[in-house]
Structure formats: structure tokens, C-alpha cells
C-alpha positions in Angstrom: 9.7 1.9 24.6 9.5 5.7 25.5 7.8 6.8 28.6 5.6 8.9 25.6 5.0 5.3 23.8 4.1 4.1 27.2 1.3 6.9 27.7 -0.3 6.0 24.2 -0.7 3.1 25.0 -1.8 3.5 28.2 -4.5 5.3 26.4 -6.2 3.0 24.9 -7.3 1.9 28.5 -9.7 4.7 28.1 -11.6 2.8 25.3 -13.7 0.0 25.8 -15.7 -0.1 22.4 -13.9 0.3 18.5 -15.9 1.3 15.6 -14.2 0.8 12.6 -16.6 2.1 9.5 -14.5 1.4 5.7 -15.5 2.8 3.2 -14.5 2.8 -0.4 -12.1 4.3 -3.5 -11.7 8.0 -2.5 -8.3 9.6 -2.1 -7.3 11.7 0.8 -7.1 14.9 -1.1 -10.3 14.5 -3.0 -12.0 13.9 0.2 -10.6 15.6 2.5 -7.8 18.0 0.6 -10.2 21.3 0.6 -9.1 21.3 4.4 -6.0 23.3 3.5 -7.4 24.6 0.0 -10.0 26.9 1.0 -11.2 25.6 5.0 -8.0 27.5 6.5 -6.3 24.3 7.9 -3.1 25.1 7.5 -2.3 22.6 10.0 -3.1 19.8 7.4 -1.3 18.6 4.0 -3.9 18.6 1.7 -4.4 20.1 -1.6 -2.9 23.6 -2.5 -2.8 25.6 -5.5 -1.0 24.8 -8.2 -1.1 21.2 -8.3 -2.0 19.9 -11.5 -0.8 16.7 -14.0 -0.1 16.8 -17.5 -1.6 14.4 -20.0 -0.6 14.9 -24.1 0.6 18.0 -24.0 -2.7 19.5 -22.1 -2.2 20.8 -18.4 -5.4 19.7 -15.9 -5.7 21.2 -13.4 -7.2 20.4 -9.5 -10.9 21.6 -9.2 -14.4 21.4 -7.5 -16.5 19.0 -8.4 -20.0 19.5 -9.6 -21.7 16.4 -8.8 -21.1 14.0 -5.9 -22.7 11.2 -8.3 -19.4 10.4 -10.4 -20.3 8.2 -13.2 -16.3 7.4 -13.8 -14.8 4.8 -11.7 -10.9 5.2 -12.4 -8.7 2.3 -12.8 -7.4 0.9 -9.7 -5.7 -2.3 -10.8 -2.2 -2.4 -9.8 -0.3 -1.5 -12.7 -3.0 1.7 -12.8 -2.3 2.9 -9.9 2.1 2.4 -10.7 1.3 4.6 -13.3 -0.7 6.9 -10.7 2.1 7.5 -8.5 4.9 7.5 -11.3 7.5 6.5 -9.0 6.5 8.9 -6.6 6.1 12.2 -9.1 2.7 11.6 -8.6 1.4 13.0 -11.6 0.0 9.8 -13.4 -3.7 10.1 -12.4 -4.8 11.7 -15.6 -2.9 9.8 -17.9 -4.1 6.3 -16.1 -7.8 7.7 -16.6 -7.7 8.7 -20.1 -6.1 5.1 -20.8 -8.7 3.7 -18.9 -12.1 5.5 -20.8 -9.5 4.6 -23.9 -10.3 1.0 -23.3 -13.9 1.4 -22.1 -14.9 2.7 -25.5 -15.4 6.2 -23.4 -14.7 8.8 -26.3 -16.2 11.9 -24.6 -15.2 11.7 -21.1 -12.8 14.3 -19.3 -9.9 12.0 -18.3 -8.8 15.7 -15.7 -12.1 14.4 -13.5 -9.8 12.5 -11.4 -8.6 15.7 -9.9 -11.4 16.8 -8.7 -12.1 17.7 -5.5 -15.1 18.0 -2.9 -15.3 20.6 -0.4 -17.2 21.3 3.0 -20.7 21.1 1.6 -20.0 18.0 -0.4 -19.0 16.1 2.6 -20.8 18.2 6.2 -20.1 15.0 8.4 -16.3 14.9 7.1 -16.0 18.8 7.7 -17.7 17.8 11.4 -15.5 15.4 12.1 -12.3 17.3 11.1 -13.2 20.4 13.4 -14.6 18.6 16.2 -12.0 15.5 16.2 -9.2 13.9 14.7 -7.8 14.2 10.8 -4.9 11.6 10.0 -3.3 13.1 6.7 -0.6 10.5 7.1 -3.3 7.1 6.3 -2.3 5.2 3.6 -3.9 2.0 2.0 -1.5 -0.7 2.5 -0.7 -1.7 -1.1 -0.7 0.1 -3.9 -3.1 -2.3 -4.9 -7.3 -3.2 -5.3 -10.4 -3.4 -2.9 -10.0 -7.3 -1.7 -6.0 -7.2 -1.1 -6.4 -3.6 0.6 -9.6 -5.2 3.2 -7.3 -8.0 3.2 -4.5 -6.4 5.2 -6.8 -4.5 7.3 -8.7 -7.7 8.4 -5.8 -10.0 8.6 -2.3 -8.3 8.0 -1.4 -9.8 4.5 -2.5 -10.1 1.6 -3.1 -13.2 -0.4 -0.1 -13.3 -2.8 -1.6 -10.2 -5.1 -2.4 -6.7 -5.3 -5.0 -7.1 -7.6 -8.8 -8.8 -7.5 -8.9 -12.5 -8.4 -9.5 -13.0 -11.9 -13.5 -12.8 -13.1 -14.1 -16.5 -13.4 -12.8 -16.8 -9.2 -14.4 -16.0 -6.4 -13.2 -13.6 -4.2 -13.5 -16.1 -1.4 -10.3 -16.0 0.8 -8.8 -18.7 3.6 -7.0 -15.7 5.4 -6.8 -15.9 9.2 -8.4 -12.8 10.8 -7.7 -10.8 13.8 -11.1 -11.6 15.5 -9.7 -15.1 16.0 -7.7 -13.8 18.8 -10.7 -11.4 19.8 -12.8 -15.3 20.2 -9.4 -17.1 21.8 -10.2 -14.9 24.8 -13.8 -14.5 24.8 -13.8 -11.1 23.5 -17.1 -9.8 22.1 -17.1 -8.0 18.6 -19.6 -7.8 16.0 -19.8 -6.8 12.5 -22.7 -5.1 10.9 -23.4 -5.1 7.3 -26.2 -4.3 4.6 -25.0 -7.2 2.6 -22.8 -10.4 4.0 -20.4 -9.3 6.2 -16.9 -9.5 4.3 -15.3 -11.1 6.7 -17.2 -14.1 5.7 -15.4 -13.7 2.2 -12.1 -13.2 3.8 -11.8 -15.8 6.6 -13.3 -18.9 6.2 -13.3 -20.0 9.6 -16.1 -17.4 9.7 -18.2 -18.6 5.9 -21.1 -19.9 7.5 -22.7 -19.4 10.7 -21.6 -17.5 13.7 -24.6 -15.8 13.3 -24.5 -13.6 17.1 -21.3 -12.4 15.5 -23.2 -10.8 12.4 -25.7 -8.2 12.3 -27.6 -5.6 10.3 -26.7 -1.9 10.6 -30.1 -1.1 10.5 -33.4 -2.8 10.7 -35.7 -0.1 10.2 -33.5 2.6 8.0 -32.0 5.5 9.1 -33.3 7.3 11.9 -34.2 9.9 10.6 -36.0 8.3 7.8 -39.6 6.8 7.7 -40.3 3.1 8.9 -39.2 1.1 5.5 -42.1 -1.6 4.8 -39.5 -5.0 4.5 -39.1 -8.3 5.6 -36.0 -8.9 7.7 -34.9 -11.6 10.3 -35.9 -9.7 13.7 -34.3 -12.0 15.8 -30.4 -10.7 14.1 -29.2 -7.7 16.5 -28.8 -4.3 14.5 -25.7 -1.6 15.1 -28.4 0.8 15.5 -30.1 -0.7 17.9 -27.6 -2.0 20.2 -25.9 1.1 19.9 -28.6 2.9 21.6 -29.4 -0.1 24.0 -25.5 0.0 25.4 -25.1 -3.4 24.4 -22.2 -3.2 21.3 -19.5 -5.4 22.0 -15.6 -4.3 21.8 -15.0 -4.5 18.1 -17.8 -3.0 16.0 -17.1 -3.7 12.0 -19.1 -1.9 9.7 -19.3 -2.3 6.2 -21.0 -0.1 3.5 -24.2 -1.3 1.4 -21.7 -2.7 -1.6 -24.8 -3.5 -3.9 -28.4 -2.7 -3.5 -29.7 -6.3 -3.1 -29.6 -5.9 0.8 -33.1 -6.6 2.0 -33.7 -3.2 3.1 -32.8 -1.6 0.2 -30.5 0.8 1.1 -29.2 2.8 -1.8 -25.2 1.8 -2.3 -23.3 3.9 0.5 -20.3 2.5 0.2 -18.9 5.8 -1.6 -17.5 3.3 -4.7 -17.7 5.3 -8.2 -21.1 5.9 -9.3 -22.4 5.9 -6.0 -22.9 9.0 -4.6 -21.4 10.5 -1.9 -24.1 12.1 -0.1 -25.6 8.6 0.8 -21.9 8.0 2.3 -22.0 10.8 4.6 -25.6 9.5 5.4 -24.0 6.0 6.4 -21.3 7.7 8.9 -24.0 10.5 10.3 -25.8 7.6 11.0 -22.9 5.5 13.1 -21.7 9.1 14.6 -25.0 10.0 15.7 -25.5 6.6 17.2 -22.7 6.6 19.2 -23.0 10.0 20.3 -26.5 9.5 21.5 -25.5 6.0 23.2 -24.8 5.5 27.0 -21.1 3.9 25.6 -20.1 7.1 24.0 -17.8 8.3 26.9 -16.0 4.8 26.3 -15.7 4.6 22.3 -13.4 5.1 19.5 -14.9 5.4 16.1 -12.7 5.2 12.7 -14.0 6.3 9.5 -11.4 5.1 6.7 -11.0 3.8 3.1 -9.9 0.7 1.7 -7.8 2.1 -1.3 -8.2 5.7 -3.5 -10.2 4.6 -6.0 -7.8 6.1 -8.9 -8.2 9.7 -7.5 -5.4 12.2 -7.3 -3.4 12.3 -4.0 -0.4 14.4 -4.0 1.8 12.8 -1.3 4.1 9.8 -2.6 3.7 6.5 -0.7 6.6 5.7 1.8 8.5 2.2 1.9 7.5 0.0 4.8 8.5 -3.2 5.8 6.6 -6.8 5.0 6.5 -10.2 5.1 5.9 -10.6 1.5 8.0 -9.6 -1.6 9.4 -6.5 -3.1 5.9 -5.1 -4.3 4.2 -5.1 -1.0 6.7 -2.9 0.5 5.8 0.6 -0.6 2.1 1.5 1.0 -0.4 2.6 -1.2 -1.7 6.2 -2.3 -2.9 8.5 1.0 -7.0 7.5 1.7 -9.2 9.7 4.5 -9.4 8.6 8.2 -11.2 10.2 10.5 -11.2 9.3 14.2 -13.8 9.9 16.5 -14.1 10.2 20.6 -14.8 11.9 23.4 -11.3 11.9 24.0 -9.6 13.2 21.1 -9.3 17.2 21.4 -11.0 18.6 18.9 -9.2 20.3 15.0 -6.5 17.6 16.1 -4.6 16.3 12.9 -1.6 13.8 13.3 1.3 13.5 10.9 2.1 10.0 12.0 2.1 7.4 9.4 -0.6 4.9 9.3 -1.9 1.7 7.2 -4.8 -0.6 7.8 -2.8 -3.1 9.9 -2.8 -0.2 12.5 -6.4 -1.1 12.6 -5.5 -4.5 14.0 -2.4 -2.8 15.8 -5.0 -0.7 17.7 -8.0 -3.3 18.7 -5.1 -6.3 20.0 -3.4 -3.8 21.9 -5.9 -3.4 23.9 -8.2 -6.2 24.1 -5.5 -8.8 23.2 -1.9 -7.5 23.9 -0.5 -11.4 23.9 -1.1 -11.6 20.1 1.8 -9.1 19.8 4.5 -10.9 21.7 7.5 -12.0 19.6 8.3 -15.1 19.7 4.9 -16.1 17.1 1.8 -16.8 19.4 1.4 -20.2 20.9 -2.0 -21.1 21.5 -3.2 -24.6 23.0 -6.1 -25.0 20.7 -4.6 -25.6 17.4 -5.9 -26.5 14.6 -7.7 -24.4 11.3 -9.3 -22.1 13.5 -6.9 -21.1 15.7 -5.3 -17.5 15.9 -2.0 -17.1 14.2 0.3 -14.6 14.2 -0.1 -11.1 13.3 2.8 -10.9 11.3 5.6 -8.1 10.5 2.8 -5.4 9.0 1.1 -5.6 12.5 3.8 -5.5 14.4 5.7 -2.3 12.6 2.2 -0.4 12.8 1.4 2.8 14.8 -1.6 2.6 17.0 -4.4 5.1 17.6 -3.6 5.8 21.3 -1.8 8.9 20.7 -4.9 10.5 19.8 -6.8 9.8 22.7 -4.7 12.1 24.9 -7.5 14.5 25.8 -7.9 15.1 30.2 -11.2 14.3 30.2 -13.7 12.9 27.7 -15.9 15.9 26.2 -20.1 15.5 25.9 -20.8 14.7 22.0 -20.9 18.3 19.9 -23.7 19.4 18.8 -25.1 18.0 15.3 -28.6 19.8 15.0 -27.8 21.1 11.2 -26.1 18.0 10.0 -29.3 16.1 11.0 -31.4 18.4 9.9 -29.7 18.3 6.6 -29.8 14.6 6.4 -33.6 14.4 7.6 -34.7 16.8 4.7 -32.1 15.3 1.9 -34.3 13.5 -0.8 -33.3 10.1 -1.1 -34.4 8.3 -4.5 -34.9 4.7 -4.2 -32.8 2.4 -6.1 -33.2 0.3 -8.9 -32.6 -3.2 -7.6 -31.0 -4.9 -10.6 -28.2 -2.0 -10.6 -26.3 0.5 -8.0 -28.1 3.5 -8.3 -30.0 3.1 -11.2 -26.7 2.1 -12.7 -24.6 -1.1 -14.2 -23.1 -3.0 -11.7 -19.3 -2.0 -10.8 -16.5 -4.9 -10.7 -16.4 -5.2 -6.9 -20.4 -5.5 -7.1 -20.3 -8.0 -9.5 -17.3 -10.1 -7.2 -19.6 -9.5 -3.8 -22.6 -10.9 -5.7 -21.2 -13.6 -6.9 -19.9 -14.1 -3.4 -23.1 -13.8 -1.8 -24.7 -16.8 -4.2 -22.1 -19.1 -3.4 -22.4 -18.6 0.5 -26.0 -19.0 -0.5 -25.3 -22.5 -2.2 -23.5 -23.3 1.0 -26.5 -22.6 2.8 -25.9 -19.0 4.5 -30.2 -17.8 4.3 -30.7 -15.2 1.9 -30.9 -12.1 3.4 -29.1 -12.7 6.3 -25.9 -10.5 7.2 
């Protein structure tokens, strides 16, 4: 290891708290690509003139988006997105969406969408974030793959034998073991927040039922910068919001997006999945930022804002090889997704070219709360058994860290964030329908976290409950 390696991870000893927020099917240069376009960052690889696709015989062409409400959600299967990244040419999007509306019936739809682009007003935390801290324009998902084997890697290193959802008729109900098994092995406090279950109660079933100081709400009240909402929730379950502002989160904060609009404070979907609109997205990360900023930990935290998987947008960059544990097709990454990373001790308009993937989540928190779980030889723990940590595994190991980032002299006092709260506090929010995502019918991974939810419910998790 290089005396440089040494400092980054040296680094991370100026962090006690990680706040990972994932989000959902958006691709780096539809998110963040206007950077370079038209926001002068010529510093960053994101969109530029010129770059286009060609579907039967028709040239389309990248563009602004009107709306921030899509009401196309791309194919994202595996053999969509192959056909995406054409072996690296990239210029598959279009083609994979006009199959796609081909075999939804969709006979009127413009196919070209999936080029589209948002810009600074579209996404004012995202344009915050990238002046004031860190843009990583090297991020990719970790397969070229779907929502569950993409949250997969990030929460345990592997997938489960597929880059695609389980079929309809199974539940997407995994016996994967997660990283925060080594966070418990040493008594390490983390937490994850949700609107709806927590996924890492679909993921690792150590973790199904119960466990329930480990799972919270991300709100109890709404937003704060929204009105008291009149609802019934469990007030003795801690909130992100509110032990964010007390100084009491723990060292690994997990957030995860309102997937569906059943959560009992019926918070429109902000998970940033096709319909749902953006703007409630940004509302969602505003919310964590501002939280943070305005908390007595912020001089001591690290908060990522990523995405599981591109959703079938356009990303110009070809995925790179990378090594794995598991056969041929997990070892190309997936297509480029948006990370953010947020501290008092990033420099601010920083962008990094290294490479990373959602095992550098897990790279990031063991390294410094649990720097064992990365020996070689495998981990030996005494208490064995189906609960017991296991090894990371070769993604983990391979992965770049975060420290690098963190290289700032001395941590800087939180921006200021008057307009975007300002914004956010006089945006008109309409309430959801509650048998559909915005007012809308139900998308695939809604339907799989729903189905989910009833069966953790059969188990005997209470309804309601995170």
C-alpha cells in the first residue's frame, strides 16, 4: 500500500457517522450530465454535444426534458440493458425503448425520451451538491443487471445467482448475508430508516423480523418544512429526522426511498423510479442534507446520495470489466448511475475519476468501523452459526473506498441552503392516490415490495412498522 493509499484511509478516521441515501433508475448523464453540457464543468465527463443513437433509420438526439414526471419506465431487464450498452458502443438505449413500448401495446410513445436530460433546475439539491461537494462520474451499478441484484451487491457483495428480478410468482425475499452483521459482531450501532419496510429485511433474513432499535422511520411528522401530517404512527420507533437533530444517529445510517405510497405517512413515492417524479426526490435528499447540516454530528459525517441501477436511461460511458466471485456475466459493471458525496470535509466542485461500484459502499463503512472483515485469509468468527458475519468476498475486497475524498485540512461549516429551502417549502405537493404511485399503476418493483411487505406481515412484522 502507497503512503497516498495510507492517507485515504487514514481519512476515514475523520468520519464517525455514514449516510448512505439510494435511490432509484436514473443514469449518470440524465441526472447529472448537464454538468459539462451547459453548467461549465468541464472538469466532469458528462454529456456533450453530439451524442445521439440511431433507431430505424431516424437519428434521436440528447435533449431537455420537459417534465420531471416521466410516465415511461424503460426496460431494465438484463438482456435490455445488453442491448443498451451494445457491447460498449452504447448506442442501444433507443432501440431497447421502442422494443419495450412495442411490447407494452405503447403505439404513440417517443422511444428518443430515453435521452433526455435534466438540468440545474430540474435537480437544485443535485446542482448544490455538485458545487459545494463531491461528483463521482466514475460510479457504476455493479451488474448490468435489475433493482434487487443491484441493492444486492451494495448490501452484501453478490448477488444471488441473477441479474434479473425473481420471476412474478416469487418473492423477492433473499437469504443473503449483509455487511451489518459485522457492524452487530462488534457492537457497532447503525440504523436504517425507511417509509416502507426497510429492504434489508427482504435481503438478509437474519434481519426479517424484529430487530426493531435497528429500524426506523425517516420521518414521523413529514418534511420539515411541511405542515404537521394528521397520521397514526408507532411513536415509540426513532425517526432519521429526529435523531439526526438530537445527535443521536448511530455509525451507519441506511435510507431508503418511499418505494410505494402505502407507508403510513403517506409520503408521495420519492424513490425517483419512472413515473415518479423527480422533484419529490430532491425533496427526500434536501431533507437528509438539511438534517445533517443542521445536526451537532455534521462536522463528523459522510453522506452518499447514489442509485441502484440507470433505469434504461442513456449513459454514454461503456462499463469497464471488474473482477468477481461469480461467472462470466457478473464481471463487466453495469451502466454509470449519480453519486454524490457529502461532508464537511470534501472541498467543495471536487469530482473524482476513480472507478466505483456499490461494494465500495461496504468497502468504505468496514474500513472504518470494522477493518478485520477485510483480512485475507476469510474471517473467522467464534460465534458461528446462520447469523454470523461471513466474508466480504472478492467485489469488496477489489473496491475503492471514499477516503480519498475526505482530504479537505479542516472540516468547513454547512453552505448555505436558504433558496433551496425556500424552494422546497413553497413547492406544491399533491397528495397521492393510495392504491397507486402517484396517481398512477403500480410499477414492477412496487408490485415485488408489496408483495414483500404482506408476507413479512403474515410472519408477523406489525403493519406499518419500518
Amino acid at each position: 500500500m502507497s503512503l497516498q493509499d495510507d492517507q485515504h484511509v487514514a481519512n476515514l478516521d475523520r468520519i464517525d457517522h455514514v449516510v448512505v441515501v439510494m435511490l432509484e433508475n436514473r443514469s449518470f448523464d440524465q441526472m447529472l450530465g448537464y454538468l459539462s453540457l451547459d453548467g461549465g464543468r468541464t472538469d466532469i465527463d458528462g454529456l456533450r454535444h453530439g451524442l445521439r443513437n440511431w433507431h430505424d433509420c431516424r437519428r434521436y438526439e440528447i435533449h431537455h426534458l420537459q417534465t420531471t414526471a416521466l410516465d415511461f419506465d424503460p426496460a431494465h431487464d438484463s438482456a435490455s440493458i445488453d442491448m443498451q450498452i451494445a457491447n460498449g458502443a452504447m448506442d442501444g438505449f433507443v432501440a431497447s425503448a421502442a422494443a419495450s413500448m412495442a411490447a407494452r401495446g405503447i403505439h404513440d410513445g417517443d422511444p428518443g425520451c430515453v435521452l433526455g436530460y435534466y438540468d440545474a433546475s430540474d435537480v437544485p439539491a443535485y446542482d448544490h451538491f455538485a458545487a459545494e461537494f463531491a461528483v463521482c462520474d466514475r460510479w457504476f451499478s455493479s451488474i448490468a443487471g435489475s433493482t434487487f441484484p443491484n441493492r444486492l451487491y451494495a448490501l452484501t457483495g453478490g448477488a444471488a445467482g441473477s441479474r434479473d428480478e425473481r420471476a412474478g410468482h416469487e418473492l423477492p425475499l433473499y437469504h443473503r448475508p449483509s455487511f451489518v452483521r459485522h457492524l452487530d459482531a462488534l457492537g457497532i450501532a447503525w440504523g436504517w430508516y425507511s417509509f416502507d419496510p426497510g429492504i434489508l429485511r427482504f435481503v438478509d433474513a437474519s434481519y426479517r423480523l424484529g430487530h426493531r432499535n435497528r429500524f426506523g422511520y425517516f420521518s414521523k411528522t413529514g418534511l420539515p418544512w411541511r405542515s404537521r401530517l394528521d397520521v397514526e404512527v408507532n411513536r415509540s420507533i426513532p425517526s432519521f429526522l429526529e435523531d439526526a437533530a438530537a445527535g443521536t444517529l448511530p455509525a451507519v445510517s441506511w435510507i431508503d426511498p418511499a418505494f410505494t405510497n402505502f407507508n403510513p405517512l403517506g409520503f408521495p413515492v420519492n424513490d425517483d423510479h419512472a413515473p415518479a417524479d423527480l422533484a419529490d426526490g430532491q425533496d427526500l435528499v434536501l431533507a437528509t442534507y438539511d438534517a445533517l447540516a443542521s445536526s451537532p454530528l455534521w462536522e463528523r459525517c459522510l453522506m452518499l446520495v447514489v442509485y441502484d441501477e440507470h433505469g434504461g436511461f442513456y449513459d454514454h460511458v461503456p462499463p469497464p470489466a471488474v473482477v468477481d466471485d461469480g461467472p462470466a456475466e457478473f464481471r463487466r459493471y453495469g451502466v454509470r448511475v449519480p453519486a454524490m458525496v457529502v461532508s464537511p470535509w470534501v472541498r467543495a466542485g471536487t469530482v473524482t475519476h476513480t472507478v466505483f461500484d456499490h461494494t465500495s459502499i461496504i468497502k468504505t463503512i468496514l474500513l472504518r468501523f470494522c477493518p478485520l472483515a477485510l483480512e485475507l485469509p476469510p474471517l473467522r468468527h467464534p460465534r458461528l452459526g446462520p447469523t454470523a458475519p461471513r466474508h466480504v468476498g472478492l467485489r469488496v475486497m477489489q473496491a475503492n473506498h471514499l477516503g480519498e475524498l475526505l482530504n479537505a485540512e479542516t472540516p468547513r461549516p454547512p453552505p448555505r441552503r436558504d433558496a433551496l429551502l425556500h424552494r422546497a417549502r413553497t413547492r406544491s405537493v399533491a397528495v397521492p392516490e393510495r392504491s397507486t404511485a402517484n396517481g398512477r399503476a403500480r410499477n414492477d418493483l412496487q408490485q415485488y415490495i408489496l408483495a414483500a411487505t404482506r408476507e413479512l406481515a403474515r410472519h408477523g412484522h406489525p403493519g406499518g412498522e419500518p
